[in-house]
C-alpha positions in Angstrom: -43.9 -114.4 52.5 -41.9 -115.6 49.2 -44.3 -117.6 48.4 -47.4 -115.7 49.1 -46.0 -112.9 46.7 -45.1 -115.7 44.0 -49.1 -116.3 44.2 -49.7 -112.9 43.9 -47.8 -112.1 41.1 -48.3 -115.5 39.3 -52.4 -115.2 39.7 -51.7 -111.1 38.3 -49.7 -112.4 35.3 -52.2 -115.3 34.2 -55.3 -112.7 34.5 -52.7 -110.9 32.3 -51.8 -113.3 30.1 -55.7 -114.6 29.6 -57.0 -111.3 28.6 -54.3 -111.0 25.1 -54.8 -112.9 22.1 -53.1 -116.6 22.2 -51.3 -115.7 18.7 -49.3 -112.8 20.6 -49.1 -115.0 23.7 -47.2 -117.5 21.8 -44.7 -115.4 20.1 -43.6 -113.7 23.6 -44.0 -116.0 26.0 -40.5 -116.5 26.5 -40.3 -112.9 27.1 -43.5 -113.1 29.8 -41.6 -115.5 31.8 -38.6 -113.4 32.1 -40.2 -110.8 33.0 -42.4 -112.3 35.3 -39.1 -113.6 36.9 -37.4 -109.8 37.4 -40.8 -109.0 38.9 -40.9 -111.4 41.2 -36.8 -110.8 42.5 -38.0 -107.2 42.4 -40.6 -107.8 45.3 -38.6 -110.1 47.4 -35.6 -107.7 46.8 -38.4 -104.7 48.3 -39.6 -106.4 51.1 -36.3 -107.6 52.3 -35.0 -104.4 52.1 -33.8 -102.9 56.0 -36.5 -100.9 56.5 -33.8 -98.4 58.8 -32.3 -95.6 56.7 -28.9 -95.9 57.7 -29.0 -99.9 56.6 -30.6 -98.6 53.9 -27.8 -96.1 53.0 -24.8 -98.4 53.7 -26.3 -100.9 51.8 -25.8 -98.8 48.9 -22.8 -97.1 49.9 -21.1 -101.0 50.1 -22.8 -101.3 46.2 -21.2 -98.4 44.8 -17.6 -98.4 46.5 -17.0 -102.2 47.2 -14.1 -103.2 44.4 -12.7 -106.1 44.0 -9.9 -107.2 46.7 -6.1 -107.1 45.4 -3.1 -108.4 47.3 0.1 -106.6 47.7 3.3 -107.9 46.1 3.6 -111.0 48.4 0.4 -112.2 47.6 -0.7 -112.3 51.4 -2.0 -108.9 52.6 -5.5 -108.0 50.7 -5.2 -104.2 49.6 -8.5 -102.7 50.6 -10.4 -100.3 48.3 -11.9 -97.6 51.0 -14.0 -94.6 50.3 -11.1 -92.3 50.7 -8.4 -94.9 48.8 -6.1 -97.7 48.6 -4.0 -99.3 51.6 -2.0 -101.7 52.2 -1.3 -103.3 55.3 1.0 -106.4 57.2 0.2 -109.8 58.3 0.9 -110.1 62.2 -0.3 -112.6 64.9 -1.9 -112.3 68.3 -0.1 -113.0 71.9 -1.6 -117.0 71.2 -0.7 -116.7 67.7 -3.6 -116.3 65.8 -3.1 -114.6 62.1 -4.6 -111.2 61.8 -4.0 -107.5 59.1 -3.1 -104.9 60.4 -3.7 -101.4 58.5 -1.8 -98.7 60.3 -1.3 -94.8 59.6 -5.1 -94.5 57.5 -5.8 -90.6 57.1 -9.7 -90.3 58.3 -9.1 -86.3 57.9 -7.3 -83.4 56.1 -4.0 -82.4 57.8 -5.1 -79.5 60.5 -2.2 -77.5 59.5 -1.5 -73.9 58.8 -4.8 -72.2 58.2 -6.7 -75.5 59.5 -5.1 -75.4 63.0 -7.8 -74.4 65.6 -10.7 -75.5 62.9 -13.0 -78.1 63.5 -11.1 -81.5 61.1 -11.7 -81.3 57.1 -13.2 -84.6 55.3 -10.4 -86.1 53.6 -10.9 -85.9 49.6 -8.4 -88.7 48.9 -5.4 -89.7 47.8 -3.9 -91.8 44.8 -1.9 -94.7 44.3 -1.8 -97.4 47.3 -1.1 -96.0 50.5 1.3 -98.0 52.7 -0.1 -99.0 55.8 2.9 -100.6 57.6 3.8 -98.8 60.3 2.0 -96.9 62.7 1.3 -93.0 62.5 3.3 -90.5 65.0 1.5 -88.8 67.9 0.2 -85.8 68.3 2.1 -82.7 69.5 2.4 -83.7 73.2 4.1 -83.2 76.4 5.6 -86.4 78.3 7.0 -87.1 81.3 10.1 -89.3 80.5 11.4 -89.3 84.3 8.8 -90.2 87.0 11.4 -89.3 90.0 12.3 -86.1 88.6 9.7 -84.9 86.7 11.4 -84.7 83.7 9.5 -84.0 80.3 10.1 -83.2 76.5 8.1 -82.3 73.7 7.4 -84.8 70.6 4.2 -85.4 68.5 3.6 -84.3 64.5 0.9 -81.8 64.0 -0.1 -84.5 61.2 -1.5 -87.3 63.0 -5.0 -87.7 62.7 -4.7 -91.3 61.4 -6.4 -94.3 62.8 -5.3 -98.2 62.7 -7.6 -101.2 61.6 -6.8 -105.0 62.9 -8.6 -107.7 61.4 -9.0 -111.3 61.1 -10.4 -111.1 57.6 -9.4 -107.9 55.5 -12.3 -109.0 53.1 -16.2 -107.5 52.8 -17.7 -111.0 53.3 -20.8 -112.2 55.9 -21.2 -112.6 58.4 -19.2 -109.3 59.6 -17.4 -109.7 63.1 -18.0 -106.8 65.8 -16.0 -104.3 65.8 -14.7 -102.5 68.8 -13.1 -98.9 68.6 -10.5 -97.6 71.3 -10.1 -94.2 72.2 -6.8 -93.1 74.3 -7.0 -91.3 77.7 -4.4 -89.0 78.6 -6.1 -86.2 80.1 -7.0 -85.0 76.7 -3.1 -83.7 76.5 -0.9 -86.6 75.9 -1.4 -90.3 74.3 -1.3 -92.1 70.9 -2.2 -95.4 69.4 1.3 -96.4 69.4 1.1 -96.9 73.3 -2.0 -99.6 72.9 -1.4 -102.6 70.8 -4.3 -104.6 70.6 -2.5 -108.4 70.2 -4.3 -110.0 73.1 -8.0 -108.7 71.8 -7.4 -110.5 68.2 -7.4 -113.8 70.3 -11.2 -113.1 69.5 -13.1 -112.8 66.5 -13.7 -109.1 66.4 -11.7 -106.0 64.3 -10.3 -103.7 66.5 -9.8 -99.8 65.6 -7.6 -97.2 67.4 -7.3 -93.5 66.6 -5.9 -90.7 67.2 -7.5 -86.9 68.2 -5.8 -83.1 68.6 -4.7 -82.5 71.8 -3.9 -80.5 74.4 -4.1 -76.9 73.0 -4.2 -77.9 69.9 -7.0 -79.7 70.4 -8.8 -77.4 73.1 -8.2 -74.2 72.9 -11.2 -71.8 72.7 -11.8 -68.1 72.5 -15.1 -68.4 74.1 -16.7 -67.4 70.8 -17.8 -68.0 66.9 -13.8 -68.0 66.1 -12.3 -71.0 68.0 -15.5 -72.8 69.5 -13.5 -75.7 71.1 -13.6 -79.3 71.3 -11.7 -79.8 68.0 -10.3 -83.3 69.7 -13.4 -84.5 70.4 -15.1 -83.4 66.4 -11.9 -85.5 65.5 -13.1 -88.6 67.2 -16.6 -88.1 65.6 -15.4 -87.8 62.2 -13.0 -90.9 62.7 -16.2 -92.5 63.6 -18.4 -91.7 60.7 -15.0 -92.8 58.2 -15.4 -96.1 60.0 -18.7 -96.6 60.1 -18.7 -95.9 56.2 -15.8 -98.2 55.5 -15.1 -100.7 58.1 -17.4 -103.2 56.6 -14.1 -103.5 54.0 -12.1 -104.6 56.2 -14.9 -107.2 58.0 -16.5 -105.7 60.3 -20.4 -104.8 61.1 -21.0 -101.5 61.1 -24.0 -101.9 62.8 -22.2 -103.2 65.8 -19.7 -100.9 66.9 -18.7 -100.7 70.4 -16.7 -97.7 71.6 -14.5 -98.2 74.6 -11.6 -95.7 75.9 -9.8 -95.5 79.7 -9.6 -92.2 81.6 -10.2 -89.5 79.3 -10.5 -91.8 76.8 -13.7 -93.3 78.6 -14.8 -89.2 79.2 -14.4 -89.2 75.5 -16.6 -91.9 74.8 -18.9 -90.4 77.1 -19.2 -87.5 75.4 -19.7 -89.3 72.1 -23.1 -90.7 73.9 -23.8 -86.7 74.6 -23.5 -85.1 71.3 -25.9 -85.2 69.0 -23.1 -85.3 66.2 -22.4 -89.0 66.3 -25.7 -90.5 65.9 -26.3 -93.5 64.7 -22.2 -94.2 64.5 -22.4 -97.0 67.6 -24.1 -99.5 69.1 -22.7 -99.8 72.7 -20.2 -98.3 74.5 -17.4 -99.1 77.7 -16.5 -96.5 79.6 -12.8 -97.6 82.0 -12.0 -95.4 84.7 -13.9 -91.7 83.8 -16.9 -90.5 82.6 -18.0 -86.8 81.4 -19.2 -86.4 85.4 -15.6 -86.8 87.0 -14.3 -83.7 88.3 -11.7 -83.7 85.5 -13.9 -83.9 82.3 -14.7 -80.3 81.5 -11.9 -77.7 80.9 -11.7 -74.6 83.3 -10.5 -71.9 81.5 -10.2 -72.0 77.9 -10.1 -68.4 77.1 -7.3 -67.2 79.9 -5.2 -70.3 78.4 -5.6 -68.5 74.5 -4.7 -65.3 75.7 -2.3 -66.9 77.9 -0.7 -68.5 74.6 -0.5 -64.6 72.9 1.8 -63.1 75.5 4.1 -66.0 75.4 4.2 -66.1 71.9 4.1 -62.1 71.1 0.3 -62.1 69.5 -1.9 -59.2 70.1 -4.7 -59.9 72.3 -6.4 -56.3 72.2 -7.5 -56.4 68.4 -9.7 -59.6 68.7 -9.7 -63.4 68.8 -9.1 -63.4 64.6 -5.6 -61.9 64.9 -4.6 -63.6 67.8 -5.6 -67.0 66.1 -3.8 -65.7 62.8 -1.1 -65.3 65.0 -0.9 -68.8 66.4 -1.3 -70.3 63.8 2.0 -69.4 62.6 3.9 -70.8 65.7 5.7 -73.9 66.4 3.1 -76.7 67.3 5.9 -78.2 69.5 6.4 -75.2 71.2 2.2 -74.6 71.8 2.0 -78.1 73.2 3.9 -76.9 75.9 1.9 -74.4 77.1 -1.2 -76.6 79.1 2.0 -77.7 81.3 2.8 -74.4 82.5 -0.1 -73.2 83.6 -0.7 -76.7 86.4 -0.8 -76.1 90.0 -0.2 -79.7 91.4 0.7 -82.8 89.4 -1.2 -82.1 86.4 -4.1 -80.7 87.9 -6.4 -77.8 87.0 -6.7 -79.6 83.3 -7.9 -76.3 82.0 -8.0 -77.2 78.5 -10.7 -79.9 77.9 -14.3 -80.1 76.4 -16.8 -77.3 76.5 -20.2 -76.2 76.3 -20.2 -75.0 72.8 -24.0 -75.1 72.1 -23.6 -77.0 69.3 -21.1 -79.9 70.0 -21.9 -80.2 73.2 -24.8 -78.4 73.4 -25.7 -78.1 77.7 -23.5 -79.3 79.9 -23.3 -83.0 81.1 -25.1 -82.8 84.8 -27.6 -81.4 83.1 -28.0 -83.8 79.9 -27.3 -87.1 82.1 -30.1 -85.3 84.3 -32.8 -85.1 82.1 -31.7 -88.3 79.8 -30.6 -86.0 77.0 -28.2 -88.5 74.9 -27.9 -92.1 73.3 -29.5 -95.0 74.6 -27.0 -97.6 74.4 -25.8 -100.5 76.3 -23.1 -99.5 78.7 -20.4 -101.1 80.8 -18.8 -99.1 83.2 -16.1 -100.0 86.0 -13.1 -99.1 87.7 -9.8 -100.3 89.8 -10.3 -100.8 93.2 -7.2 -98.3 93.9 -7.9 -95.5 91.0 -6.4 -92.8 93.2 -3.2 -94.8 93.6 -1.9 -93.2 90.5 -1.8 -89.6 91.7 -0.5 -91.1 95.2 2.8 -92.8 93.3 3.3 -89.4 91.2 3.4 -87.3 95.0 5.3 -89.8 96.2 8.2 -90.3 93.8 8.5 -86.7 93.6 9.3 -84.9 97.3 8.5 -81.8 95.3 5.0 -82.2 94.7 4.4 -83.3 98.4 6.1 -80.5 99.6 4.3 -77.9 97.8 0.7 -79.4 98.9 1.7 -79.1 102.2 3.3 -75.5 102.4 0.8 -73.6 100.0 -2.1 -75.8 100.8 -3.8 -72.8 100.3 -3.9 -72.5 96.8 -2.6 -76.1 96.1 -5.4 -78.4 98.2 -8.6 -77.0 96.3 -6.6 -77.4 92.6 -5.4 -81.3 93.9 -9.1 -82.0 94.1 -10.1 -80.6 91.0 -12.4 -78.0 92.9 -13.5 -75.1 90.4 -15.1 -71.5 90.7 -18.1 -72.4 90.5 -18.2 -74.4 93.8 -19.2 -72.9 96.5 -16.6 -72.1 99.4 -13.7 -74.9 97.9 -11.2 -74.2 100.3 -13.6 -74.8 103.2 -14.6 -78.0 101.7 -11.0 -79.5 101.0 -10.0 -78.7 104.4 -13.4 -80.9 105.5 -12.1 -83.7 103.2 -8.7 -83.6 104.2 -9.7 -83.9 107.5 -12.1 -86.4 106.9 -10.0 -88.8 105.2 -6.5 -88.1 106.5 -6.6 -86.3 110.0 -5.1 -83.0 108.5 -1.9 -82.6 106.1 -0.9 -86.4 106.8 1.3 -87.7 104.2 3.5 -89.9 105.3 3.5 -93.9 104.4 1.2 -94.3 107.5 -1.6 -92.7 105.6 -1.2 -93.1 102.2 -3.7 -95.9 101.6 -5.9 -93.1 103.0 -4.8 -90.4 100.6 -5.2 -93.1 97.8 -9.3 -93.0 99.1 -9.3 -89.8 99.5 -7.7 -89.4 96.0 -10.3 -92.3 94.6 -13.4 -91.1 95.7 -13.3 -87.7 94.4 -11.7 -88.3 90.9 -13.4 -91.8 90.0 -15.6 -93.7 92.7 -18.3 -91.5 93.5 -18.5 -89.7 89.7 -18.6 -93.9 88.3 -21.4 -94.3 90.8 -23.6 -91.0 89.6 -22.9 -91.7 85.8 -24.4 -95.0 86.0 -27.3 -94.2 88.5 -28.6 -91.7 86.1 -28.0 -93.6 82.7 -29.6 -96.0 84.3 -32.7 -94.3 85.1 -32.7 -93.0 81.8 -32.2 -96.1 79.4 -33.9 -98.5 81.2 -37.3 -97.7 80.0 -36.2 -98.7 76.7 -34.2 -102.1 77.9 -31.3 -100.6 77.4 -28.8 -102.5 80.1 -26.0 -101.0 82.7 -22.9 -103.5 83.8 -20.6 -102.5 86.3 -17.4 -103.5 86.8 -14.7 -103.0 89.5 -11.0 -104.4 88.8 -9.6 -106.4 92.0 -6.8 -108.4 90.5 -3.5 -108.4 92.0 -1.2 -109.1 89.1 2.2 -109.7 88.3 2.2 -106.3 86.0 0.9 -102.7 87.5 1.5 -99.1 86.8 2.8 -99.3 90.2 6.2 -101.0 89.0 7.2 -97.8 86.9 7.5 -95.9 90.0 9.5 -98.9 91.9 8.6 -97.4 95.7 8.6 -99.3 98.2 5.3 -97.8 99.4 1.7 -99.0 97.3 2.9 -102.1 96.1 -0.6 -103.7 97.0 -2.2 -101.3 95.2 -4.3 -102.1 92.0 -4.3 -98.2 90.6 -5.6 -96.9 87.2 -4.7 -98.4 84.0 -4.2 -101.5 85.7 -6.9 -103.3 83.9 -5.8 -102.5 80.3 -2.1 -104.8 81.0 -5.2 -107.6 80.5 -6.8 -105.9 77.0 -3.4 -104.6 75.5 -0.1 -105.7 75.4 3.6 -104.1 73.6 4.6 -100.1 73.5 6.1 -98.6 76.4 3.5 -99.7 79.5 2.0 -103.1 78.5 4.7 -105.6 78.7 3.6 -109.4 78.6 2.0 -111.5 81.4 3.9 -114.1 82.6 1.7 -115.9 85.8 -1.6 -118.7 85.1 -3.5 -116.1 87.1 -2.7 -113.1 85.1 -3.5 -115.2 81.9 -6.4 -116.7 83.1 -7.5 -113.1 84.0 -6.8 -112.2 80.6 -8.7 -115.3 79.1 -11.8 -114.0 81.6 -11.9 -110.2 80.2 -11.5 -111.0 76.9 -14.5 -113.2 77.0 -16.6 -110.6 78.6 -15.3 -107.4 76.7 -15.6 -109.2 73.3 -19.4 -110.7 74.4 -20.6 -107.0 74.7 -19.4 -106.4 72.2 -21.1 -108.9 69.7 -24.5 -109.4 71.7 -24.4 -106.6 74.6 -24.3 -109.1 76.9 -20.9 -110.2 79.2 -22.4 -113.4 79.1 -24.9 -114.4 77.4 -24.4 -117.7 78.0 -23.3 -120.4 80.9 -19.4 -121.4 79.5 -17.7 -118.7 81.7 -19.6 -120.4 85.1 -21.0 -117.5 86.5 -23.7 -114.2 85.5 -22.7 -110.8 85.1 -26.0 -109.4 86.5 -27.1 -106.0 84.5 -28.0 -102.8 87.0 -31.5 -102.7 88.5 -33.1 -99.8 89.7 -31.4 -98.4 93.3 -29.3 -101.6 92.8 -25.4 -100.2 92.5 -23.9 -104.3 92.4 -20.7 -105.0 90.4 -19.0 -107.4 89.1 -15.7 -108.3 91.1 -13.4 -108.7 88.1 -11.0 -111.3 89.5 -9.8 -114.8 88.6 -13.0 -116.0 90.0 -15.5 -113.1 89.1 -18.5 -112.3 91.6 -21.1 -110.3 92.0 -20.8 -108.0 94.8 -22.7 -105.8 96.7 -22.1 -101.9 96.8 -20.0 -101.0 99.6 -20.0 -96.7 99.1 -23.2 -95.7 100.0 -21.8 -93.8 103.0 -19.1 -92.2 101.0 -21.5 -90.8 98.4 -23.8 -89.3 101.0 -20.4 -87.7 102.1 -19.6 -86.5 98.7 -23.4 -85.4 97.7 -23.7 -83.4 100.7 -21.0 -81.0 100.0 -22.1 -77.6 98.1 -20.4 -78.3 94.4 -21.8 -77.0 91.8 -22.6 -80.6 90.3 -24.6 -82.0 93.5 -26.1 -78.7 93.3 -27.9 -79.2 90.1 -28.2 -82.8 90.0 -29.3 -83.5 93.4 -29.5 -79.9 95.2 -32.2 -81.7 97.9 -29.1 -83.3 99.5 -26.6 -80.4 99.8 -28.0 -79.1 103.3 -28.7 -75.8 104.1 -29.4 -74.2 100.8 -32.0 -73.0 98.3 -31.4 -74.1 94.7 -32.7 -72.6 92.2 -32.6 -73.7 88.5 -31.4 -70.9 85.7 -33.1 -70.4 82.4 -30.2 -72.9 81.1 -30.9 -75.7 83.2 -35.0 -75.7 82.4 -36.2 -78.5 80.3 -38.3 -76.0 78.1 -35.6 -74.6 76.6 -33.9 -77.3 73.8 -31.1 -74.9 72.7 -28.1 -72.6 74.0 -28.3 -69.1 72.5 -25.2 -68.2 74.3 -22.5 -71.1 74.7 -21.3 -71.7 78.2 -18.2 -73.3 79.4 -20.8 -74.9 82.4 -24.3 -74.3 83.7 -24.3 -72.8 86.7 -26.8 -72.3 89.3 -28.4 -69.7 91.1 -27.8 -70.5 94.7 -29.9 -68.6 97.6 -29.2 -69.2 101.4 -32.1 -70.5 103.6 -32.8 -68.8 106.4 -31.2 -71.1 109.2 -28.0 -70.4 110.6 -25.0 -71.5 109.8 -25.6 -71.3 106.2 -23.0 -71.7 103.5 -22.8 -68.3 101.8 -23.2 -68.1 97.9 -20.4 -67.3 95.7 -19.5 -64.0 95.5 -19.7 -62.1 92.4 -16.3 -61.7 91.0 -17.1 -59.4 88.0 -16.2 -62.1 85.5 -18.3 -63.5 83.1 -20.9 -66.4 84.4 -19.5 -68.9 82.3 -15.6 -68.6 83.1 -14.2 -71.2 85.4 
């Protein structure tokens, strides 16, 4: 192509040339051939050009703010010149060694204090001078449990912590960039920070890793249910964090065409959701979601406007003269002492999360059955996978704490439906969790004899069956467009678990959530260091795979790890065993989603309403394709639901006199 336009423009410039008079030819032809030479770098310059206009963009985004690289005092740690300033950072080394910069405590946003507290996160305008990047930023106002026997929590967190942390091998804008792989925390979008994920084991790999940090709990929540608080704030946080390192993290080495978001729990509902907005567009490539997805029961909070007018009594504020005064009001109280407030309003363990993301109409503009439903999101490539014990976690909590056991057996009543996550929009929930109880555990059976039961029970309802429904429908919806699905399930038995924090007797076989990340992450208060060949070697395995995706959206794209991580095929639920010597296996729940899919919620219901027996379903105005936009934003699309005339039917939720779209 180079030299067909040299042809071109040298054949132009003769035809040119022959047509003046040789006098003037002589005197400039010194000038001809320089010009002729511009020309010609001008047209290879054109047609190399990315013809994409977001390649196009930070192309020229890297031309105007790209400066030239200091070094701090020592002379070892570059100083990197971002969009939004100067920061320095520290030289540490992986867990085998390797030499990496780390740049903690970057500002991606404005403060959200005072005024800013409830409002979706401010761009950043700057700041002077060079901004010390040394050590890493403190949490977000948060609630933790600092005694697993007794239940024992405190209050800690900064309200000014939306900062996110870069770790590279090269702090340098040179080619070729390395992937770059962003974490997002779980935490049931109430407690977490960076400071509890170091990444040291995933710099063994050529990639930049970034972490960040996001509003929660009611701070980053709360709604009124109207134009004054819409909701999600946590979630606009992670977007913005994501369009500051798109825009900058080619600084520090990395590709900003090949970003791969990962998170666990809600971190990996988070992610999720990223794939559902149309907000973050363009900011990633591929995404891993660890234990959760936008479907699990958990995902979407239930009552967002009880919890703010919840927040008004405790803390004085009139709730009669509208949602602006009672914001006013909160905004002038304690963050520490608003963090609290999610916590007191739990029925069992930490479950109803009522504060969580929303249908805001905008955001999130219909709610996730229906935009996984109808393909309504990014097509990205996608790994997926769980532990082979999720529900093990919840299992330790009850038992470690005789308290929580005892009051989901004596008010089962009120406490069963809340343990499974059931909300008011699913249809007769107390008569379905005694059918599950039943199913799984032969009644209210929670001693030791039954607890690998409960831990199914537990599994299937909060992970298994809504890991299996997220990828059969991004499946069907991305494969058209060779978009590829991996699933995972974690089955190693290691040497670290979450189950040693609880130190019971009882599960110690168990591989419960989390345990995968002791394998990604390692420091902070969870991930201490491995210590067996097989837990290494696991490591060594994961790495390889996670890091792959990452760069090529392929586990393994090649034959040095010895065996294939086959991609999803259509009907075709196979995973990849993730142990020391990884499998492909065959999908062993078909009979437990069956279970799950016939039962009347308000998910199966609009996703799959044909297998919920003995009703009618009919779609709302909401849930209709022909209709692109939400005039009025709703916490969740529900359904109109009309018995069939059989008997036995299940009857229809009654009306309550509340408004459609409160949980």
């Amino acid at each position: 192509m180079r030299a067909f336009l040299l042809i071109l423009l040298v054949g132009a410039t003769l035809l040119k040339v022959a047509a003046t008079e040789e006098a003037k030819v002589a005197a400039t032809e010194e000038k001809v051939e320089e010009k002729k030479e511009q020309e010609v770098q001008e047209i290879i310059v054109e047609v190399e050009r990315p013809t994409r206009e977001y390649k196009k963009k930070e192309k020229e985004e890297v031309e105007q703010e790209a400066g030239p690289i200091e070094r701090d005092e020592d002379g070892e740690v570059p100083v990197i010149m971002t969009s939004t300033g100067k920061v320095s950072g520290i030289r540490e080394r992986s867990t085998e060694g390797k030499a990496f910069f780390s740049y903690y405590s970057i500002p991606y946003a404005k403060p959200p204090i005072g005024e800013l507290r409830f409002k979706d996160p401010q761009l950043l305008s700057g700041w002077g001078g060079v901004r010390d990047g040394s050590t890493p930023p403190p949490p977000c106002p948060q609630m933790l449990s600092t005694d697993t026997l007794t239940g024992k929590q405190e209050i800690q967190g900064d309200e000014d912590c939306l900062y996110l942390n870069i770790f590279t091998p090269k702090a340098k804008d040179s080619r070729p960039h390395l992937p770059v792989m962003v974490y997002i925390h779980g935490g049931g979008f109430v407690c977490g920070s960076t400071s509890e994920y170091p990444p040291y084991p995933l710099l063994n790999e050529d990639v930049v890793i970034v972490t960040l940090q996001y509003r929660l709990g009611i701070l980053g929540f709360l709604s009124t249910e109207d134009d004054v608080i819409t909701g999600n704030m946590g979630l606009k946080d992670q977007t913005l964090a994501l369009s500051w390192i798109q825009r900058n993290v080619h600084k520090f080495g990395g590709d900003p065409l090949s970003i791969t978001l990962f998170g666990e729990s809600a971190g990996a509902a988070s992610v999720h959701f990223q794939i559902l907005t149309p907000k973050s567009i363009g900011m990633f490539k591929r995404a891993i979601l660890h234990s959760g997805s936008a479907l699990c029961p958990w995902a979407m909070g239930a009552k967002h406007a009880a919890v703010a007018e919840y927040a008004g009594v405790v803390f004085n504020c009139t709730i009669d003269e509208g949602s602006e005064k009672l914001i006013e009001c909160l905004q002038g109280v304690d963050a520490l002492k608003l963090a609290g407030i999610p916590q007191h309003l739990t029925e069992w363990l930490f479950f109803p999360l009522l504060l969580g993301p929303r249908v805001d109409g905008q955001y999130l503009p219909k709610h996730p059955n229906f935009l996984m439903k109808e393909g309504r999101h990014k097509r990205v490539d996608l790994m997926t996978g769980i532990t082979r014990d999720e529900g093990a976690l919840f299992s330790l909590m009850m038992y470690a704490n005789e308290m929580e056991r005892s009051k989901l057996a004596y008010d089962f009543v009120r406490k069963g439906p809340f343990s499974l996550e059931f909300r008011p929009d699913d249809i007769a929930p107390l008569n379905q969790t005694v059918m599950i109880f039943d199913r799984y555990l032969g009644g209210l059976n929670f001693d030791a004899q039954h607890s690998d039961n409960l831990t199914k029970m537990l599994s299937d309802r909060h992970f298994n069956v809504p890991h299996d429904l997220t990828s059969q429908l991004y499946h069907a919806s991305v494969s058209p467009f060779k978009n590829c699905t991996y699933r995972y399930e974690f089955k190693h038995k290691g040497g670290r678990s979450m189950t040693d924090i609880f130190n019971l007797d009882i599960g110690r076989h168990w591989i419960p959530h989390v345990d995968e990340l002791f394998y990604l992450f390692e420091g902070g208060p969870i991930f201490q260091p491995l210590e067996s060949e097989a837990d290494l070697k696991m490591r060594k395995i994961m790495l390889k795979l996670w890091t792959n995706f990452a760069a090529t959206g392929n586990p393994t794209p090649d034959d040095s790890l010895g065996f294939k991580w086959e991609a999803m095929k259509k009907d075709d639920l196979s995973y990849l065993a993730l142990q020391t010597e990884p499998k492909m296996e065959e999908d062993q729940r078909q009979e437990v989603r069956d279970f799950w899919y016939s039962l009347p919620l308000a998910q199966n219901l609009f996703i799959h309403p044909e297998r919920v027996p003995n009703l009618v379903y009919t779609p709302t105005e909401e849930e209709t394709i022909a209709e692109d936009t939400t005039e009025t934003p709703t916490d969740r699309d529900t359904a109109t639901i009309t018995t069939a005339p059989v008997e036995d039917v299940l009857e229809p939720p009654k009306d309550t006199g509340k408004d459609k779209d409160e949980l």
